[in-house]
Structures are given as structure tokens and as C-alpha cells.
C-alpha positions as CSV (number, residue, x, y, z in Angstrom):
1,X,34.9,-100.2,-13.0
2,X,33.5,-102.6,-10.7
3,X,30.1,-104.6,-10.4
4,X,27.7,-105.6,-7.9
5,X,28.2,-109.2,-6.6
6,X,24.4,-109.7,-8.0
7,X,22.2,-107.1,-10.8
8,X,19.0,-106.1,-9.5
9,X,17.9,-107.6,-12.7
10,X,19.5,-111.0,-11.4
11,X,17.5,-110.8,-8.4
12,X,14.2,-110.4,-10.3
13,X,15.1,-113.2,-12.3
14,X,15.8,-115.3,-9.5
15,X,12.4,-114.4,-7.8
16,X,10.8,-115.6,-10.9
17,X,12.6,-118.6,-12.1
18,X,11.8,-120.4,-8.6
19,X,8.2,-118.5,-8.4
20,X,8.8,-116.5,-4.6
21,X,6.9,-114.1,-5.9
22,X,3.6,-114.6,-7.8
23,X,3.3,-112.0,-10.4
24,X,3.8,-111.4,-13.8
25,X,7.0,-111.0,-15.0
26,X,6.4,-107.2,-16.0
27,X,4.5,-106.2,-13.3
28,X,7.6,-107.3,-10.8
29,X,9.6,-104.0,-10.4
30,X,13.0,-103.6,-8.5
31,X,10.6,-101.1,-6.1
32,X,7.4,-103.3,-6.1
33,X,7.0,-104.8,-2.7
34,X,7.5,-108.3,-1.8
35,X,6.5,-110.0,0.8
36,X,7.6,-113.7,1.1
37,X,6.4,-116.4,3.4
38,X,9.6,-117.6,5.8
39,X,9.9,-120.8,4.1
40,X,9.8,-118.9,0.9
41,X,12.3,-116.7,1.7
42,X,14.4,-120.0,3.7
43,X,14.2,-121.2,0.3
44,X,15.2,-118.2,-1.7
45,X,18.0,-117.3,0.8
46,X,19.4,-120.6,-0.3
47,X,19.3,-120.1,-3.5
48,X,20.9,-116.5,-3.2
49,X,23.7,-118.2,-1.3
50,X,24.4,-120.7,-4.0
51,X,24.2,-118.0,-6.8
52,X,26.9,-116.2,-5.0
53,X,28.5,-118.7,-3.9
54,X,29.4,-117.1,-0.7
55,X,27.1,-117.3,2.9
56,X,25.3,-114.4,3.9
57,X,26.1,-113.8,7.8
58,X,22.2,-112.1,8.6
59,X,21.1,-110.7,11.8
60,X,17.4,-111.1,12.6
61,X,16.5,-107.1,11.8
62,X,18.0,-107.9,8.0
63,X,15.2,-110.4,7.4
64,X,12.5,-107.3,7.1
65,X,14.8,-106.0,4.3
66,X,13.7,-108.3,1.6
67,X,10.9,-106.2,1.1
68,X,11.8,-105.2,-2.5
69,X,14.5,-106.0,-5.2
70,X,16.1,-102.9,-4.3
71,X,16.5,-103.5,-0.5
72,X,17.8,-107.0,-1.5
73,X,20.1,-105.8,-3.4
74,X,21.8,-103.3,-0.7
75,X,21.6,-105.5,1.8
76,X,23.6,-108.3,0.0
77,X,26.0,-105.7,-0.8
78,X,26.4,-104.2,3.2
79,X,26.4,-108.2,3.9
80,X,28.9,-109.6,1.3
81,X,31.4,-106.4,2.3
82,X,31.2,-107.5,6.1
83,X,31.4,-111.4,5.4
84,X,34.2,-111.1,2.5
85,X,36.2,-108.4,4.0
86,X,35.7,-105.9,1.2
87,X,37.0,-102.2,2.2
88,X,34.7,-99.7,1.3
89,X,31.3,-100.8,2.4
90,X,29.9,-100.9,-1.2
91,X,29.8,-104.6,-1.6
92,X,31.1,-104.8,-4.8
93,X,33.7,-107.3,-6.2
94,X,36.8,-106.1,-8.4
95,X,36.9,-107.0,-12.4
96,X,38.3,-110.3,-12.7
97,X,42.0,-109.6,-14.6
């Protein structure tokens, strides 16, 4: 079976560990909304990046997507299949042998 490049809970956690979002832990949902300043989400891009260790190639339109966990999620997937040349569109990277 394959995984996602990143777990919606390793988004969350990401959110939290470099405070993006200001909320308690429990109250941030993978459908809560987030809304992040742009240097916030300059910053958290950059960390995404890092934690994937691949570049995102965004359009302008994709920047309204990080709008929940959820969204981020998809739209790293529809991202990382264009950028890395996965087939399939589903983003997802095959099980290491």
C-alpha cells in the first residue's frame, strides 16, 4: 500500500511546532480554518519544503488553498505528482523496498 508524501497529522504538527497557527493543540482540527499571514505562510512553505525535501512548483490560485489541514494536504499531493512526475495524480510515493 502506499502513503502520502506528508500525514494530515504531520501537517498539524508542523503548524504547531513553529506556532503558524495560534490555537490550542486540541482545538486545531484537519477541517478547522486557517488563515496565515503571507510571511507566515512564506515561512511555513519553507518549512514544508524542507520536510519533504522536494520544491513545491505553486501557481498564485494555490496560495488560497492553505485554508485548512485538509486542503494542504491535497494540494501538496496534486503538487508533488506534477513536480515529481508521479502517474496517477494521487501524490503519493511508493513503499520504500
Amino acid at each position: 500500500m502506499k502513503e502520502p508524501l506528508i500525514t494530515l497529522e504531520e501537517i498539524r504538527q508542523l503548524l504547531l511546532e513553529n506556532q503558524l497557527y495560534v490555537a490550542l493543540s486540541e482545538e486545531l482540527r484537519y477541517d478547522s480554518r486557517i488563515v496565515m499571514d503571507s510571511l507566515s505562510l512564506l515561512w511555513f512553505l519553507e518549512k514544508l519544503e524542507q520536510r519533504l525535501q522536494l520544491r513545491l512548483e505553486l501557481e498564485e490560485q494555490d496560495y488560497e488553498r492553505f485554508d485548512s489541514i485538509q486542503s494542504i494536504q491535497q494540494l501538496i499531493s496534486e503538487r508533488a505528482a506534477t513536480t515529481c512526475g508521479i502517474t496517477g495524480g494521487s501524490g503519493e510515493r511508493s513503499e520504500k523496498a
